[in-house]
OpenMM code with the backbone's topology and positions (N, CA, C; nanometers):
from openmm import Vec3, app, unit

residues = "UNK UNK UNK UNK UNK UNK UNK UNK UNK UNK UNK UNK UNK UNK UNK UNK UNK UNK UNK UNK UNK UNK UNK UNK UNK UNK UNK UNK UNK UNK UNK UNK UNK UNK UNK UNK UNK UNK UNK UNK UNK UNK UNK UNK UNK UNK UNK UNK UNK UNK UNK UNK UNK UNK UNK UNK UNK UNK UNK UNK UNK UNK UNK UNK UNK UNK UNK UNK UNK UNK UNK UNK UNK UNK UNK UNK UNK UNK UNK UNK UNK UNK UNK UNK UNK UNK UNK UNK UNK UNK UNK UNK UNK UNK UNK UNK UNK UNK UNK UNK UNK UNK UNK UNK UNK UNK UNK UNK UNK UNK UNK UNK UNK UNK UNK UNK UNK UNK UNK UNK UNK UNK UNK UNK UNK UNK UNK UNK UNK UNK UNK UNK UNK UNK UNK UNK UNK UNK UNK UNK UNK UNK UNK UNK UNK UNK UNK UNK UNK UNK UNK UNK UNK UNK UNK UNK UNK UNK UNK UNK UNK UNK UNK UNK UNK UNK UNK UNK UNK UNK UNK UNK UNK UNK UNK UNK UNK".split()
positions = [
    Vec3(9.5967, 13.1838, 16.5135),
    Vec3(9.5295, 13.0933, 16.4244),
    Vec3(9.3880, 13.1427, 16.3929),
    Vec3(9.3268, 13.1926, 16.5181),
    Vec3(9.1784, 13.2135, 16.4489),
    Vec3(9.1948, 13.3576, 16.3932),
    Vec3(9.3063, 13.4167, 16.3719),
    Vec3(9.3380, 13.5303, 16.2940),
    Vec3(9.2580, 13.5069, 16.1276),
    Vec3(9.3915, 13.3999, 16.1617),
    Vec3(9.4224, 13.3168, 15.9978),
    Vec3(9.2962, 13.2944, 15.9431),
    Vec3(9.2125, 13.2480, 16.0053),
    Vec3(9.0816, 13.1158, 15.9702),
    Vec3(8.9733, 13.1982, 15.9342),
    Vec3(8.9973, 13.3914, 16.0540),
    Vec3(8.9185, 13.5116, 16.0125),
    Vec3(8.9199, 13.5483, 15.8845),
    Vec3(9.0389, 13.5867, 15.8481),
    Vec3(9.1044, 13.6472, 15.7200),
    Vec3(9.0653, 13.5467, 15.5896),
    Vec3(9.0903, 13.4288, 15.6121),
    Vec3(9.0101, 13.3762, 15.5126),
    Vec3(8.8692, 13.3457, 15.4769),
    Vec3(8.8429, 13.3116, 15.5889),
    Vec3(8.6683, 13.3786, 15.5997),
    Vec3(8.6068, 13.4924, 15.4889),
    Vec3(8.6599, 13.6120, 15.5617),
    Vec3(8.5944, 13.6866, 15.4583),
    Vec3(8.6753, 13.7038, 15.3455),
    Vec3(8.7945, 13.6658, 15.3020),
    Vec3(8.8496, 13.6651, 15.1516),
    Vec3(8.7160, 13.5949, 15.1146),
    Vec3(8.7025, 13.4852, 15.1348),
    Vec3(8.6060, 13.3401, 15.0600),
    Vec3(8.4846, 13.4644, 15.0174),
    Vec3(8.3962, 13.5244, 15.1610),
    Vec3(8.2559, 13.5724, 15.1322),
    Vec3(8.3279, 13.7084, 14.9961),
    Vec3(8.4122, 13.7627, 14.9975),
    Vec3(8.4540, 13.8360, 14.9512),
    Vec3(8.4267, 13.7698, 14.7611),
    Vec3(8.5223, 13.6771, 14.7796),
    Vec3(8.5490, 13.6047, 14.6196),
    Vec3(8.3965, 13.5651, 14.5861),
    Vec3(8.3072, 13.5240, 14.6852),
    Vec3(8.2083, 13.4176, 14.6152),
    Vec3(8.0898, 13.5627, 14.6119),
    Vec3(8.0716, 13.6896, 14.6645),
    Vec3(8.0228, 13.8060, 14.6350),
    Vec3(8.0716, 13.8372, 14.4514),
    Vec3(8.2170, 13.8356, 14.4577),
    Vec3(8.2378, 13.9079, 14.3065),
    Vec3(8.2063, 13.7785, 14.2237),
    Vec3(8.1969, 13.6597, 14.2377),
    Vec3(8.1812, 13.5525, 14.1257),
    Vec3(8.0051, 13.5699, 14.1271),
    Vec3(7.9181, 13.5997, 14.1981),
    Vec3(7.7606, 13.5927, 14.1780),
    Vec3(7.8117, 13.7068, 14.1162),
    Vec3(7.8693, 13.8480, 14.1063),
    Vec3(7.8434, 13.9510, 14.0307),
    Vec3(7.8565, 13.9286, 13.9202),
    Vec3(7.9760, 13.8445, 13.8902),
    Vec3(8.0091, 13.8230, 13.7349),
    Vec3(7.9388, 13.7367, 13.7253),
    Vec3(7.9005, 13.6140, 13.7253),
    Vec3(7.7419, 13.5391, 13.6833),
    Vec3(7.6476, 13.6152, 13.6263),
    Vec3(7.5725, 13.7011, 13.7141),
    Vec3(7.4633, 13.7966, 13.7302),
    Vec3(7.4626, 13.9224, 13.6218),
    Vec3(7.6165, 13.9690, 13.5590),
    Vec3(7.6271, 14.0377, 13.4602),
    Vec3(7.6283, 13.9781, 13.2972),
    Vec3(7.7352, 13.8256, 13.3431),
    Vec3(7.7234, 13.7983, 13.2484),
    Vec3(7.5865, 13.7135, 13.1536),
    Vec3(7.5047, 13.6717, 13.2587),
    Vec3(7.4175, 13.6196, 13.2240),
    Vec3(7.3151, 13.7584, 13.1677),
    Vec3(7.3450, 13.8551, 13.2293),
    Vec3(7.1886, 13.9495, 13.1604),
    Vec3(7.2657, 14.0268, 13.0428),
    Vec3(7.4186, 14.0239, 12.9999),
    Vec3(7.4655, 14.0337, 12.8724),
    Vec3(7.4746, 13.9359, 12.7535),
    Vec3(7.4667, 13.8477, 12.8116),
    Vec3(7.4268, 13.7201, 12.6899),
    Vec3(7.3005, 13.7258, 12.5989),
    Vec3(7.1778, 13.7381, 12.6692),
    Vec3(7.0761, 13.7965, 12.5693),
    Vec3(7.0837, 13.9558, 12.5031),
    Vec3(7.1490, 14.0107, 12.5418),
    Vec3(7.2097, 14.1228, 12.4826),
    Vec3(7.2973, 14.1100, 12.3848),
    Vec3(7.4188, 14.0212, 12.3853),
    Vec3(7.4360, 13.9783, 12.2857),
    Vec3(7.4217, 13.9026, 12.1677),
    Vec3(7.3330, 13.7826, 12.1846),
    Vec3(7.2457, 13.7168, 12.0885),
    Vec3(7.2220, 13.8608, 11.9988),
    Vec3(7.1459, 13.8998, 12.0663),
    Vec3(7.0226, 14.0411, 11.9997),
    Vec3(7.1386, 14.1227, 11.8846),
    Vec3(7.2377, 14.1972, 11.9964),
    Vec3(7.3133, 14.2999, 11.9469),
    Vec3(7.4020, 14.1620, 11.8011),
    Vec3(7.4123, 14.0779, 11.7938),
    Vec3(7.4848, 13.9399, 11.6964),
    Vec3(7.3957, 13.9973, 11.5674),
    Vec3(7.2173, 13.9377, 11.6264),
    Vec3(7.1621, 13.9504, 11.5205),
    Vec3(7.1108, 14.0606, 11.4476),
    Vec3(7.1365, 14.1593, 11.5177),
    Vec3(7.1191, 14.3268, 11.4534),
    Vec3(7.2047, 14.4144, 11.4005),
    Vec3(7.3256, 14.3966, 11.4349),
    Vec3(7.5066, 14.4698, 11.3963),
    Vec3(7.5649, 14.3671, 11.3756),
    Vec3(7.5164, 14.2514, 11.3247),
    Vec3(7.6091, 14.1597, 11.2799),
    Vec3(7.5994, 14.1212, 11.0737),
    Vec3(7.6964, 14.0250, 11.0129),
    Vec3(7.6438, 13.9769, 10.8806),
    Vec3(7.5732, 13.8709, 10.9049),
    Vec3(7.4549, 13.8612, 10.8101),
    Vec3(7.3877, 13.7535, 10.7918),
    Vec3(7.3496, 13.7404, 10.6627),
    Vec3(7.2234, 13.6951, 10.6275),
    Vec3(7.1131, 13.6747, 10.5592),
    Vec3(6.9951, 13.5988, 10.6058),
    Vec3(6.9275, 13.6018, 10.5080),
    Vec3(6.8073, 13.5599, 10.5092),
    Vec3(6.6796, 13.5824, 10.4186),
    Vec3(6.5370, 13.5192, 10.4377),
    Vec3(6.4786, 13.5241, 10.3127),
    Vec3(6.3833, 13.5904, 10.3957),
    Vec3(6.3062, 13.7031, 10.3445),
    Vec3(6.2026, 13.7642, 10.3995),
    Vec3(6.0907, 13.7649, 10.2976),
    Vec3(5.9630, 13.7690, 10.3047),
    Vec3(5.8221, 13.7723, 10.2671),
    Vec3(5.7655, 13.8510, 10.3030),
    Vec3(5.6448, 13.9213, 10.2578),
    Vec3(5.5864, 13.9913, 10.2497),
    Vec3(5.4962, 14.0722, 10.1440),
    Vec3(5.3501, 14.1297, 10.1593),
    Vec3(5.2600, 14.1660, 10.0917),
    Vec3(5.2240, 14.2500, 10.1190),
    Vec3(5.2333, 14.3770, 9.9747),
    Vec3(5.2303, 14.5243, 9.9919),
    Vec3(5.1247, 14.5429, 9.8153),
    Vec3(5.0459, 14.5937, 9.8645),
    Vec3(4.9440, 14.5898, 9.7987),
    Vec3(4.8673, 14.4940, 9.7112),
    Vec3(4.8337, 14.4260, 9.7844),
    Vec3(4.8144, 14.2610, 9.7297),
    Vec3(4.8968, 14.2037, 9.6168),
    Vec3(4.9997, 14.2427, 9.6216),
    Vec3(5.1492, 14.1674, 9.5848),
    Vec3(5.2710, 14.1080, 9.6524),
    Vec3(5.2682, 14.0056, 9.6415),
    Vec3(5.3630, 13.8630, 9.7564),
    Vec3(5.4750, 13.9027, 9.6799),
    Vec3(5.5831, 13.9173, 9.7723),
    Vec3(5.7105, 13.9645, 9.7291),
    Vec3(5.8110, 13.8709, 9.8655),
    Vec3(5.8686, 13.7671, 9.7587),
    Vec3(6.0262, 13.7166, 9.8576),
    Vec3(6.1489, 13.7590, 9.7974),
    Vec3(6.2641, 13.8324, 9.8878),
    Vec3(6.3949, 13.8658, 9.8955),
    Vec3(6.4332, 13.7581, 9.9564),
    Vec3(6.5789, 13.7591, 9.9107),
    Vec3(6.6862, 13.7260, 9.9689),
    Vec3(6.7662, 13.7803, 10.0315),
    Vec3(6.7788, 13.8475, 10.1492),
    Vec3(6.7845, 13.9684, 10.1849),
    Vec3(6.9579, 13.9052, 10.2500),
    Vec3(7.0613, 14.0190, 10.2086),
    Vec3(7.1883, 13.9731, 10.2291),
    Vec3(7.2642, 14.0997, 10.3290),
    Vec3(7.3183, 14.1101, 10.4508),
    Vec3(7.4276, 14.1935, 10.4919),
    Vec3(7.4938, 14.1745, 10.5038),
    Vec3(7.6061, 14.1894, 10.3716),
    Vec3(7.7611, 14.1276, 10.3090),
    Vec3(7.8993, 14.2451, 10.4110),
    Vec3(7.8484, 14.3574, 10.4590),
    Vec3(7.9365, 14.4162, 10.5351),
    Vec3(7.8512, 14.5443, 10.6434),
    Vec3(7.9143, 14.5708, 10.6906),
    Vec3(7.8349, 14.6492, 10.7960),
    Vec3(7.7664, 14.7705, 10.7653),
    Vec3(7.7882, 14.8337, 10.6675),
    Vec3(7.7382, 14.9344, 10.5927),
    Vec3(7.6446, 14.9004, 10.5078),
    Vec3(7.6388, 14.8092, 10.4260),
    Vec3(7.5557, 14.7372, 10.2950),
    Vec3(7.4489, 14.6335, 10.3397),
    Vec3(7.3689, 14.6812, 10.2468),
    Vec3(7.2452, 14.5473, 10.2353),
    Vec3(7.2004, 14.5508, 10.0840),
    Vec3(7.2106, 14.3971, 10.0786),
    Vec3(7.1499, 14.3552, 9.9468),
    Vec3(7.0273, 14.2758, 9.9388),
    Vec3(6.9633, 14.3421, 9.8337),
    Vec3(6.8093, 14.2744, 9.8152),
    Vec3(6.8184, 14.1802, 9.6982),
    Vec3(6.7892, 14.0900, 9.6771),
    Vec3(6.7455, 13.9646, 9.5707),
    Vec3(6.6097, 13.9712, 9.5574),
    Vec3(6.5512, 13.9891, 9.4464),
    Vec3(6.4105, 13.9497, 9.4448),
    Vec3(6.3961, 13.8098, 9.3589),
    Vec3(6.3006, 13.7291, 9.4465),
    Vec3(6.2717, 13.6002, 9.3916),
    Vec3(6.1705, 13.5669, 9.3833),
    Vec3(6.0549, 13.6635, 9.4235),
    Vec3(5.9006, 13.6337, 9.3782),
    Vec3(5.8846, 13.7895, 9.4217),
    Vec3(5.7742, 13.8198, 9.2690),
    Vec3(5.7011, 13.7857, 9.1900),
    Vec3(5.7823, 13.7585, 9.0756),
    Vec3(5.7810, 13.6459, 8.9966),
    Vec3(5.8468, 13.5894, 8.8728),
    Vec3(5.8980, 13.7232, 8.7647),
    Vec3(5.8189, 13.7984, 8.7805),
    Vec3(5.8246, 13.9026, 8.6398),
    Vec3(5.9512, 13.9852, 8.7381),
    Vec3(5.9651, 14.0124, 8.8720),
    Vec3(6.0740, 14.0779, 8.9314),
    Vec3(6.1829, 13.9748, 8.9426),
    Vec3(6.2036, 13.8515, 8.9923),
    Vec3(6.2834, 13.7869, 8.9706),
    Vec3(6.4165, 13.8566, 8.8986),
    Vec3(6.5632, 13.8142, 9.0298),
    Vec3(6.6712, 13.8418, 8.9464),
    Vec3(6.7048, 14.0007, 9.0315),
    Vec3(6.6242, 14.0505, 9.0068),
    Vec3(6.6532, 14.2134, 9.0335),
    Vec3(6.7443, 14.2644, 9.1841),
    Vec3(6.8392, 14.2771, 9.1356),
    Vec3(6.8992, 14.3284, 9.2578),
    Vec3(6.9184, 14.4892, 9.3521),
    Vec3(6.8812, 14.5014, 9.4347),
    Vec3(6.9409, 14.6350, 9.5160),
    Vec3(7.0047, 14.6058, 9.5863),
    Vec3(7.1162, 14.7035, 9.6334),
    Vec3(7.2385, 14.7015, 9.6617),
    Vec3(7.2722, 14.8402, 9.7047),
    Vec3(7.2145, 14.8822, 9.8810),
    Vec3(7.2124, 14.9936, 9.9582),
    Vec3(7.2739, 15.0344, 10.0114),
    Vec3(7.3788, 15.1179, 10.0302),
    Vec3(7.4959, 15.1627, 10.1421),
    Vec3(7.4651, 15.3074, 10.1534),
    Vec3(7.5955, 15.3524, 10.2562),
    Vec3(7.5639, 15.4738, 10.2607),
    Vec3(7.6132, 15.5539, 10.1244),
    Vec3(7.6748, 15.5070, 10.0591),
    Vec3(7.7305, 15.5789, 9.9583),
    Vec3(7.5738, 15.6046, 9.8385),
    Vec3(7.4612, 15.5227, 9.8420),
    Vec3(7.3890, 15.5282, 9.7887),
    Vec3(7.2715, 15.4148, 9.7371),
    Vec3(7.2133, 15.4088, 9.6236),
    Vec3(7.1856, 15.2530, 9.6026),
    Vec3(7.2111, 15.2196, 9.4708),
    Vec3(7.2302, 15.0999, 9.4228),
    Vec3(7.2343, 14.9993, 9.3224),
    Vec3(7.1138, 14.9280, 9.2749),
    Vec3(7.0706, 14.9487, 9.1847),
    Vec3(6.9563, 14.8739, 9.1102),
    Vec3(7.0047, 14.7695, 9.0109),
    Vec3(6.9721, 14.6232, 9.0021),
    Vec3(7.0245, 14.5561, 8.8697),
    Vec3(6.8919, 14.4869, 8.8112),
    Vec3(6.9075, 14.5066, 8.6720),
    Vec3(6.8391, 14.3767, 8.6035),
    Vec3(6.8225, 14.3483, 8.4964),
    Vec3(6.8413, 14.2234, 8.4649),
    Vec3(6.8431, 14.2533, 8.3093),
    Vec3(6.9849, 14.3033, 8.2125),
    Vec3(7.0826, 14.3201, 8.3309),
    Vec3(7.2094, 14.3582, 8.2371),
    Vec3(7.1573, 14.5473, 8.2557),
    Vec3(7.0613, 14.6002, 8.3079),
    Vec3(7.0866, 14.7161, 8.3493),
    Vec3(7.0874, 14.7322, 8.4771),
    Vec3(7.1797, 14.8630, 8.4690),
    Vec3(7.2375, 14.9303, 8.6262),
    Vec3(7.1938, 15.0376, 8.6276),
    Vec3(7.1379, 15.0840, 8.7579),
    Vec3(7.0657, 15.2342, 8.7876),
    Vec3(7.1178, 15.2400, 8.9106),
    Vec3(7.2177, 15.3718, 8.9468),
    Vec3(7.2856, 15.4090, 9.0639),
    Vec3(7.2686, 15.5314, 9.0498),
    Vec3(7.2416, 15.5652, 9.2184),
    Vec3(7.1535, 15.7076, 9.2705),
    Vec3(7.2035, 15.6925, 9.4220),
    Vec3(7.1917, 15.8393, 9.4501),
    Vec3(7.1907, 15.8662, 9.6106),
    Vec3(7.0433, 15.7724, 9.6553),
    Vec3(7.0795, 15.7052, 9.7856),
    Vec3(6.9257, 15.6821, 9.8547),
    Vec3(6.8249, 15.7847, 9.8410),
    Vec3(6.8423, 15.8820, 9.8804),
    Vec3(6.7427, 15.9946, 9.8191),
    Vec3(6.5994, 15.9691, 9.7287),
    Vec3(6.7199, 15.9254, 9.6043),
    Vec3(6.6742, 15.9253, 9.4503),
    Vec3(6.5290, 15.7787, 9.5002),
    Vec3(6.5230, 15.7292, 9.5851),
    Vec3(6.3949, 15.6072, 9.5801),
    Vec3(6.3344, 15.6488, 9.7063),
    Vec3(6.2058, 15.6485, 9.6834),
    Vec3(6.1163, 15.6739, 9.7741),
    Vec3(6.1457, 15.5848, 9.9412),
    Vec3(6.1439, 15.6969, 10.0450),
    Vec3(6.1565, 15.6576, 10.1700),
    Vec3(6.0611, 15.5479, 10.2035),
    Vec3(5.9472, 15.4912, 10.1427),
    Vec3(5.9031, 15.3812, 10.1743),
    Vec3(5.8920, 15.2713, 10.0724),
    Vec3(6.0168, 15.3291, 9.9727),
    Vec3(6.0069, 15.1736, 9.9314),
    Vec3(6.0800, 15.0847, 9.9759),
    Vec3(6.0449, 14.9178, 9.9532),
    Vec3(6.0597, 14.8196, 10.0755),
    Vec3(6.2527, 14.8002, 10.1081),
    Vec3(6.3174, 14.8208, 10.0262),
    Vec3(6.4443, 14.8558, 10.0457),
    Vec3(6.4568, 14.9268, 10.0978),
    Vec3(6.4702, 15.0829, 10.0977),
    Vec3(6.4884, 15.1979, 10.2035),
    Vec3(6.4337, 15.1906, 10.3002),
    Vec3(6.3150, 15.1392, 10.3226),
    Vec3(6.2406, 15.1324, 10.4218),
    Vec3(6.2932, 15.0034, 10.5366),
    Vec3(6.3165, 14.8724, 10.4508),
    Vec3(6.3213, 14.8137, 10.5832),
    Vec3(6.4974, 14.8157, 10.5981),
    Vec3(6.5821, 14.8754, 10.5083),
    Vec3(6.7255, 14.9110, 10.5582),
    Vec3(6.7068, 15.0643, 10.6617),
    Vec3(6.6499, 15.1373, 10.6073),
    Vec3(6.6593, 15.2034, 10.7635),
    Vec3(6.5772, 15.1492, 10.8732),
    Vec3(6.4973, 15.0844, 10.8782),
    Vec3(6.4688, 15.0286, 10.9865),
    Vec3(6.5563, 14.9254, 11.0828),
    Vec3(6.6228, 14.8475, 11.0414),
    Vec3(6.7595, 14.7851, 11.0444),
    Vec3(6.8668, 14.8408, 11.0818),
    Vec3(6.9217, 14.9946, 11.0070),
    Vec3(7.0651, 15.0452, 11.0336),
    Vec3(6.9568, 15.1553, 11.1778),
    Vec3(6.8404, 15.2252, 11.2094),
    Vec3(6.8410, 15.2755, 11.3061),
    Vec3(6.8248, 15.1629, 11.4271),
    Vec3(6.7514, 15.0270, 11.3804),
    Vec3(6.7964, 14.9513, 11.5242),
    Vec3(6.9372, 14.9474, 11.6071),
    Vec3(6.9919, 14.8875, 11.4924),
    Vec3(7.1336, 14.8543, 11.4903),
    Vec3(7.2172, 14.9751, 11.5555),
    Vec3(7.2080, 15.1126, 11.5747),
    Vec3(7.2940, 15.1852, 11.6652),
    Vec3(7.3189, 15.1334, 11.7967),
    Vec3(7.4500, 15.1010, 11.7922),
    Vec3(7.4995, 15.0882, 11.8798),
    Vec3(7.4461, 15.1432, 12.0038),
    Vec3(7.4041, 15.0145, 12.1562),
    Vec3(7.3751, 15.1214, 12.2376),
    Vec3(7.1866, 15.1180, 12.2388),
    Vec3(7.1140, 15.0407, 12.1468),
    Vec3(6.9434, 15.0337, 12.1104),
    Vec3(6.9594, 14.8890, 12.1967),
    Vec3(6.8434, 14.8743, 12.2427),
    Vec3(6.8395, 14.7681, 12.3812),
    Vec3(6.7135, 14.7301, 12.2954),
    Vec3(6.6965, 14.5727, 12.3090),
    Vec3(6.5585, 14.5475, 12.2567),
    Vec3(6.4414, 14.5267, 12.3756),
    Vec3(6.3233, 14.5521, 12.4161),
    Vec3(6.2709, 14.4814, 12.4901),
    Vec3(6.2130, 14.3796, 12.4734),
    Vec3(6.1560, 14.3317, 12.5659),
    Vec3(6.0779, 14.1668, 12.5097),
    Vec3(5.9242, 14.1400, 12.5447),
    Vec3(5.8960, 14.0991, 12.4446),
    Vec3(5.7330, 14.0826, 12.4398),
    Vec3(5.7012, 13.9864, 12.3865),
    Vec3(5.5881, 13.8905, 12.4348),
    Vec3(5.5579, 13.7527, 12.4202),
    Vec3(5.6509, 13.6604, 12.4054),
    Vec3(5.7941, 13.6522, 12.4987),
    Vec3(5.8935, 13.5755, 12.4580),
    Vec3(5.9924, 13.6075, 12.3922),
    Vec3(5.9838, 13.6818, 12.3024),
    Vec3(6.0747, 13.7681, 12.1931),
    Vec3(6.1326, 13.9114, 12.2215),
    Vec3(6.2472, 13.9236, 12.1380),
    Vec3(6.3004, 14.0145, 12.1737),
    Vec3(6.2585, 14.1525, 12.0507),
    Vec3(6.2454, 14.2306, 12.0966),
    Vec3(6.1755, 14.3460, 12.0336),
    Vec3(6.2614, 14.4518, 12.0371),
    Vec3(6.2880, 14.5120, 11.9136),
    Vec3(6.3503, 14.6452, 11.8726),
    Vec3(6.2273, 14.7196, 11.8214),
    Vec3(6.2321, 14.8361, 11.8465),
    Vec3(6.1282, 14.9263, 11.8099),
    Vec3(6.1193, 15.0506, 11.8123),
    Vec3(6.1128, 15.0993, 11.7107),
    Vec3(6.1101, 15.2903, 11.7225),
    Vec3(6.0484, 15.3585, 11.6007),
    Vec3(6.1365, 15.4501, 11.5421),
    Vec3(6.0946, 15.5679, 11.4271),
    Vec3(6.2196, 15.5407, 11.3495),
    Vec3(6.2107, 15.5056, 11.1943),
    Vec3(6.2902, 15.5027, 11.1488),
    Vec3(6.2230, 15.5987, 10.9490),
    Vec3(6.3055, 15.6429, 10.8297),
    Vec3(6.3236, 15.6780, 10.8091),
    Vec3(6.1989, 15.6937, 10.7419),
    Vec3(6.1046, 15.5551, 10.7200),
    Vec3(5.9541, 15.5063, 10.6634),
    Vec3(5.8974, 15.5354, 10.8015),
    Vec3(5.8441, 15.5463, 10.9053),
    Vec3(5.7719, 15.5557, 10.9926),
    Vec3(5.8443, 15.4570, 11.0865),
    Vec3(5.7170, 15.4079, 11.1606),
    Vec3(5.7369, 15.3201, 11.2680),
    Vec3(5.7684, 15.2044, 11.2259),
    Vec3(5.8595, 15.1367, 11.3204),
    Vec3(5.9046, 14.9992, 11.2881),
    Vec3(5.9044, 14.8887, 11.4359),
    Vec3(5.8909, 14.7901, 11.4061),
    Vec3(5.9493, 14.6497, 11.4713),
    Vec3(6.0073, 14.5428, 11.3925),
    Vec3(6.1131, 14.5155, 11.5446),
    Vec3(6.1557, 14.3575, 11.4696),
    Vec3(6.2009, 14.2878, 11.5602),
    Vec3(6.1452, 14.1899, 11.5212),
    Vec3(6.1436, 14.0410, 11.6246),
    Vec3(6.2144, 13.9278, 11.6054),
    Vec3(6.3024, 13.8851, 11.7127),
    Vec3(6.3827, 13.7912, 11.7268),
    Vec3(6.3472, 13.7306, 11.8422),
    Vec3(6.4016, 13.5694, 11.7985),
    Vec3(6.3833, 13.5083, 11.8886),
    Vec3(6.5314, 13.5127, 12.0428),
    Vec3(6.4983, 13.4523, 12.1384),
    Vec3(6.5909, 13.4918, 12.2157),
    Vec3(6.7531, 13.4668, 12.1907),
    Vec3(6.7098, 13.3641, 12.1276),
    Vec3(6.9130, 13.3306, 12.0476),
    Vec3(6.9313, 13.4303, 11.9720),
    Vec3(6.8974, 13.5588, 11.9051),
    Vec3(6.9153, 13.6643, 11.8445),
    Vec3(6.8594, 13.5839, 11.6849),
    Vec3(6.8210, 13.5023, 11.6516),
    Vec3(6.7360, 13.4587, 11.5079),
    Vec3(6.6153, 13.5802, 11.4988),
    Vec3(6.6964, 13.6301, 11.3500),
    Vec3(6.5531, 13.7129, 11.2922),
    Vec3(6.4430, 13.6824, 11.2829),
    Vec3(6.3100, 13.7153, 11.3527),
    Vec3(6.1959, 13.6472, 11.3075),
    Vec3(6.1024, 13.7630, 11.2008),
    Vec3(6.0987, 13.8700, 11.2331),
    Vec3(5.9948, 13.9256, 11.1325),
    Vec3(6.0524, 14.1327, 11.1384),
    Vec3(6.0055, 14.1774, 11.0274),
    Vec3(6.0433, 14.3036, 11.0183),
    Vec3(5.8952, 14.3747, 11.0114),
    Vec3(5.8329, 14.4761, 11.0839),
    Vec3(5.6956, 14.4976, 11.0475),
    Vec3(5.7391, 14.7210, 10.9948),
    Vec3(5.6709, 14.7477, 10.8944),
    Vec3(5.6419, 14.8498, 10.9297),
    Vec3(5.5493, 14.9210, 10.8934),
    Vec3(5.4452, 14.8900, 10.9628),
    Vec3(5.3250, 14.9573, 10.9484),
    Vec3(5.2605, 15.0505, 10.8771),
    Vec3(5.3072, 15.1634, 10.8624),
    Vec3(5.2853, 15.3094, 10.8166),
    Vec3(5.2513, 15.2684, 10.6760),
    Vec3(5.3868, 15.1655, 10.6002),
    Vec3(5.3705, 15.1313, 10.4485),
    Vec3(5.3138, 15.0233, 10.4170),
    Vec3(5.2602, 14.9563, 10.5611),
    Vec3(5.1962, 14.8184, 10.5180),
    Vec3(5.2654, 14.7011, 10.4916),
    Vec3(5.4069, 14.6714, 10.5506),
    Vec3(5.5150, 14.5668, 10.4906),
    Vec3(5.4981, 14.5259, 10.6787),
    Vec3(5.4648, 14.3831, 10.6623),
    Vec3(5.4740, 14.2614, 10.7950),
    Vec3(5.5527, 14.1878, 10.7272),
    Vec3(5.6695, 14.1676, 10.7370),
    Vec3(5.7483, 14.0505, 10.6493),
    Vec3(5.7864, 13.9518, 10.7837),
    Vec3(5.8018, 13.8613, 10.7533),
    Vec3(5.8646, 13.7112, 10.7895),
    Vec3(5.9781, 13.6710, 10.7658),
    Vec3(6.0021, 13.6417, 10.8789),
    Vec3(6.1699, 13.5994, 10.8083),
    Vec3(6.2134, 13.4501, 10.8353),
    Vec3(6.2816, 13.3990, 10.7144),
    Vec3(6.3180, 13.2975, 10.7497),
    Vec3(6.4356, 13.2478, 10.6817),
    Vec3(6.5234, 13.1287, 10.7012),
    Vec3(6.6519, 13.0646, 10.6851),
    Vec3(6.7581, 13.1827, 10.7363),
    Vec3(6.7220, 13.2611, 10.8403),
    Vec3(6.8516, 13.3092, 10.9317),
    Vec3(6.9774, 13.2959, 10.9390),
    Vec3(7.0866, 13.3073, 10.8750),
    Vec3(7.1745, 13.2512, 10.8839),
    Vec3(7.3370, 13.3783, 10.9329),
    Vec3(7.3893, 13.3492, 11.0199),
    Vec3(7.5059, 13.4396, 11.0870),
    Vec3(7.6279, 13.3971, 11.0079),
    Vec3(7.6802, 13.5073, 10.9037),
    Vec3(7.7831, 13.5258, 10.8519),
    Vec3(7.9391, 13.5513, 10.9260),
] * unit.nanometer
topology = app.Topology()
chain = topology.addChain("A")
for resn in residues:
    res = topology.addResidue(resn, chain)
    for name in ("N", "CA", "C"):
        topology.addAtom(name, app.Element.getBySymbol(name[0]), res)
């Protein structure tokens, strides 16, 4: 009997060892996933920002994992204008005209190229964000210079910065596609 009472003994310390492991993993992959949701995932959202004392809001859309689409909705005279970035190249609309070019063809810091590669180099699979003041932080070298971007811990976009070109944008109405 006190065989028996042994043997289950340590089964128990045994089981309640691997259940703190899986707790303990799954809990420090959950903010990993929020993050990795809101960076390799579809969404949208509206971003802001001022690049040479001109206020510029997108509607900034990632309709599939490859693509991002820009809406411009301020400044009034841009209004309407769409880009439309993949790897295959980009899409310009407005006005009933279309201008399609390799990415190439538009300057590496303009605010499309710029904050889509900042975005598709977070987004590799495998980029860990760290966290600073609460938030979760992606950060490196992307195709415009240096970049950050900040989310809150549920993986909600909060802001895209990249310095080099002078674009701090804000983000807001977050929404997971």
């Amino acid at each position: 009997m006190k065989i028996i009472i042994k043997n289950l003994k340590r089964q128990s310390n045994v089981a309640v060892f691997f259940l703190l492991l899986v707790l303990l993993f799954t809990g420090c992959g959950k903010q990993m996933n929020a993050a990795q949701l809101m960076i390799e995932g579809l969404y949208s959202c509206t971003i802001a920002f001022t690049v040479g004392g001109q206020e510029f809001k997108i509607n900034l859309t990632r309709p599939t994992a490859i693509s991002y689409r820009f809406e411009v909705i301020d400044p009034p005279a841009l209004s309407g204008m769409v880009i439309t970035c993949d790897e295959r190249g980009v899409t310009a609309q407005m006005l009933g005209l279309v201008f399609n070019d390799h990415l190439t063809a538009l300057p590496g810091k303009s605010f499309a190229v710029a904050i889509r590669s900042a975005l598709e180099v977070a987004s590799v699979s495998g980029s860990k964000p760290g966290v600073k003041n609460g938030r979760l932080v992606f950060s490196g070298q992307c195709g415009a210079g240096p970049y950050e971007i900040t989310a809150a811990t549920d993986g909600m976009l909060l802001s895209i910065s990249l310095p080099e070109i002078g674009i701090k944008a804000t983000v807001s109405d977050f929404k997971v596609q």
